[in-house]
Backbone bond lengths (Angstrom), bond angles and torsions (degrees), N, CA, C in turn:
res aa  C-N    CA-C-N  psi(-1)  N-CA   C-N-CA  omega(-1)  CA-C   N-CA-C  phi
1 X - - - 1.447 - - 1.529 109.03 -
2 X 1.278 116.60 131.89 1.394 115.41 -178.15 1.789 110.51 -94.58
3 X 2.025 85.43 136.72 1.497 91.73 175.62 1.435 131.62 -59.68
4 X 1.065 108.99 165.96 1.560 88.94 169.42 1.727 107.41 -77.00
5 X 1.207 156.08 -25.80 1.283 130.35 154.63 1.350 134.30 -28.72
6 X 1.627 109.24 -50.14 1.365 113.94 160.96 1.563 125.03 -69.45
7 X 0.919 102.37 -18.34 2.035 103.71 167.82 1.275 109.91 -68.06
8 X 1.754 114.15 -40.94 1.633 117.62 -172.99 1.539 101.49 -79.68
9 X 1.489 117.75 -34.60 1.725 110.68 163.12 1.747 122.51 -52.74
10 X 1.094 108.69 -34.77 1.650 117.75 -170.29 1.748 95.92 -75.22
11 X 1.198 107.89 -75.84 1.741 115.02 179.24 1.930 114.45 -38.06
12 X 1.227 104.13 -36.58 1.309 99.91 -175.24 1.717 112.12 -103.29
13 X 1.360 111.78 3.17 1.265 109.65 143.48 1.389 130.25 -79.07
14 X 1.735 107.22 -39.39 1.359 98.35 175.66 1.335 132.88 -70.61
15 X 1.853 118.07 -11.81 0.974 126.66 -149.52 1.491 81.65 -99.95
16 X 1.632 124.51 -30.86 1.355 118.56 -172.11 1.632 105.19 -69.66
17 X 1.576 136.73 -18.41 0.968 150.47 -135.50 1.986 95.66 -105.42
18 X 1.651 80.29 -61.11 1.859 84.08 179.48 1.734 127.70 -56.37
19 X 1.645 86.42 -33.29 1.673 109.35 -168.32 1.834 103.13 -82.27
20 X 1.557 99.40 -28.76 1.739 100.47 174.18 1.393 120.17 -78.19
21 X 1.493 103.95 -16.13 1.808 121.18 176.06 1.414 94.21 -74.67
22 X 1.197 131.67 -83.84 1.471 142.01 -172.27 1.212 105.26 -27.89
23 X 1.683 138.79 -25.65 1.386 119.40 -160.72 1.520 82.92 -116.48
24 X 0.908 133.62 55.14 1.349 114.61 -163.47 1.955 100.70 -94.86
25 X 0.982 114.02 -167.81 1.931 104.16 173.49 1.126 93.21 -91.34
26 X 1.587 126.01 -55.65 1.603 103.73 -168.71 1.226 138.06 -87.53
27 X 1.551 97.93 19.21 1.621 115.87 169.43 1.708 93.82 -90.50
28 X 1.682 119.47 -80.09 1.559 112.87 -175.90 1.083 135.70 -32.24
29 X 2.175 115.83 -26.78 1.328 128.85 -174.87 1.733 108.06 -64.22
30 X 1.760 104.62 -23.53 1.773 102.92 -167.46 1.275 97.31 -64.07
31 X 1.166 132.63 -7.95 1.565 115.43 -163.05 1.862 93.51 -90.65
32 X 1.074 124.87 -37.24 1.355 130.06 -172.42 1.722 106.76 -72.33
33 X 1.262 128.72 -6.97 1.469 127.13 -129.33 2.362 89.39 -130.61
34 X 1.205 108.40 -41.24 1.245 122.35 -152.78 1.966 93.50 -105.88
35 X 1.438 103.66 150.07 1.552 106.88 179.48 1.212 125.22 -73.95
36 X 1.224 114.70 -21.04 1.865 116.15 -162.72 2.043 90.56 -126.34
37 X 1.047 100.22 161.10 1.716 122.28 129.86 1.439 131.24 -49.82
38 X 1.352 109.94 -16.55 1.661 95.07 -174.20 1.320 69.67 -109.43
39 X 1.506 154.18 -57.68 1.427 143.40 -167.15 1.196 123.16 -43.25
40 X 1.715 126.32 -27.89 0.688 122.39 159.54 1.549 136.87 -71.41
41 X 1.581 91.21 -57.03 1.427 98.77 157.11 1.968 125.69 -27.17
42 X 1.156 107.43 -33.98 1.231 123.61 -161.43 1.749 108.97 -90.24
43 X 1.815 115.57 -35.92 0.607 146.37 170.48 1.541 109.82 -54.03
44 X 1.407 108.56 -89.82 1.368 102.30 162.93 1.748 132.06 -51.88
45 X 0.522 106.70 -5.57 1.999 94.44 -173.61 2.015 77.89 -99.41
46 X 0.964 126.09 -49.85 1.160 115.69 -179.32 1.915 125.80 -37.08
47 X 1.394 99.06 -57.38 1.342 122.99 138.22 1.175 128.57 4.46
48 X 1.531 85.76 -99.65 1.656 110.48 176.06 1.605 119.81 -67.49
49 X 1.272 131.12 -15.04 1.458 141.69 156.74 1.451 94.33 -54.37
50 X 1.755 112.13 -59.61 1.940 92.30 -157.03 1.456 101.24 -72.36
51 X 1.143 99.79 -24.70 2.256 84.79 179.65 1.625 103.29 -63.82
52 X 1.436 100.66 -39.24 1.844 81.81 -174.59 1.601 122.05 -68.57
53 X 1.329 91.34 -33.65 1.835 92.07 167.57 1.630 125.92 -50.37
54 X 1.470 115.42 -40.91 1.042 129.61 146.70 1.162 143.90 -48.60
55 X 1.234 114.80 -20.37 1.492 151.07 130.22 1.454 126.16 -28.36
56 X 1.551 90.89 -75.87 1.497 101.38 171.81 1.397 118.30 -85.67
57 X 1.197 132.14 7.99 1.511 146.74 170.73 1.555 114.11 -73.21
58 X 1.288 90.79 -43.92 1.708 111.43 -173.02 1.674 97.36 -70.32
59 X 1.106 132.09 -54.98 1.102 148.56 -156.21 1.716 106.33 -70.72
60 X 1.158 103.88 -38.12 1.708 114.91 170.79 1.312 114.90 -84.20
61 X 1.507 114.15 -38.21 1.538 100.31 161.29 1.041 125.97 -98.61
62 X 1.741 124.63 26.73 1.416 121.92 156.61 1.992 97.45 -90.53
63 X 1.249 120.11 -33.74 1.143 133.35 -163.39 1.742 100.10 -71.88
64 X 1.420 111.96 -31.97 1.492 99.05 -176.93 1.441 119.74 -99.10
65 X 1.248 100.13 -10.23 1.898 128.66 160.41 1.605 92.96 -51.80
66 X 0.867 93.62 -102.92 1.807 109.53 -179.12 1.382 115.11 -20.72
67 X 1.529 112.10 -32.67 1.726 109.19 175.57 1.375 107.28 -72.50
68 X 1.542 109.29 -44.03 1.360 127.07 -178.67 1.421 135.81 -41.84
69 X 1.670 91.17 -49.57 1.661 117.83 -179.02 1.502 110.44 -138.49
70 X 1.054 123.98 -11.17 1.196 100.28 -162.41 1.005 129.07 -114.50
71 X 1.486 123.66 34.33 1.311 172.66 148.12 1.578 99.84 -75.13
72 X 1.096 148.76 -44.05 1.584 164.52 160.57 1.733 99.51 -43.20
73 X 1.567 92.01 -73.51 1.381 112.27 -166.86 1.241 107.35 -46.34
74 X 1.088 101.00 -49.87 1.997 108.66 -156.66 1.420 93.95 -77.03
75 X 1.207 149.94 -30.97 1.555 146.42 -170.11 1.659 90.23 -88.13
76 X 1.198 148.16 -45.54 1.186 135.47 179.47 1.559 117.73 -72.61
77 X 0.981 105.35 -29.22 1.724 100.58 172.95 1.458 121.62 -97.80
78 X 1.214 123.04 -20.87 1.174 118.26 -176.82 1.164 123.60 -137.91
79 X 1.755 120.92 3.35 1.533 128.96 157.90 0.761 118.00 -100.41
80 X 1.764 122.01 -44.60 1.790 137.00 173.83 0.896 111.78 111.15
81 X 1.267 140.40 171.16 1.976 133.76 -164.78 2.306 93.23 -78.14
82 X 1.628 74.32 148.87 1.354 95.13 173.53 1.497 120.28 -48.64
């Protein structure tokens, strides 16, 4: 069961993760790159959707990994054969 220290480690990695995506150069450059304010606007959130999808991509194929194997894994490394 995770402590709450490690909950405040997990959250403030991810939050460092999303917020380090968002500033990224080739996210800030759309604003320099596109004609209007709403283009930009439009530009980025567009952006920042495909990183999060990518985001949540990772997360489903760590999640279907783990259904897959890692139920295997975890009894061989850290319980020992049946």
């Amino acid at each position: 069961m995770p402590t709450g220290l490690q909950k405040f480690n997990f959250m403030s990695l991810m939050l460092a993760l999303f917020c380090g995506t968002a500033a990224l150069p080739h996210i800030l450059i759309r604003y320099y790159t596109v004609p209007s304010q709403a283009a930009a606007r439009k530009s980025t959130i567009v952006a920042i959707a495909a990183i999060g999808f990518f985001y949540i991509l990772t997360l489903f194929l760590g999640m279907g990994c783990h259904d897959q194997r890692g139920h295997q894994y975890y009894r061989q490394q850290y319980v020992g054969p049946a």
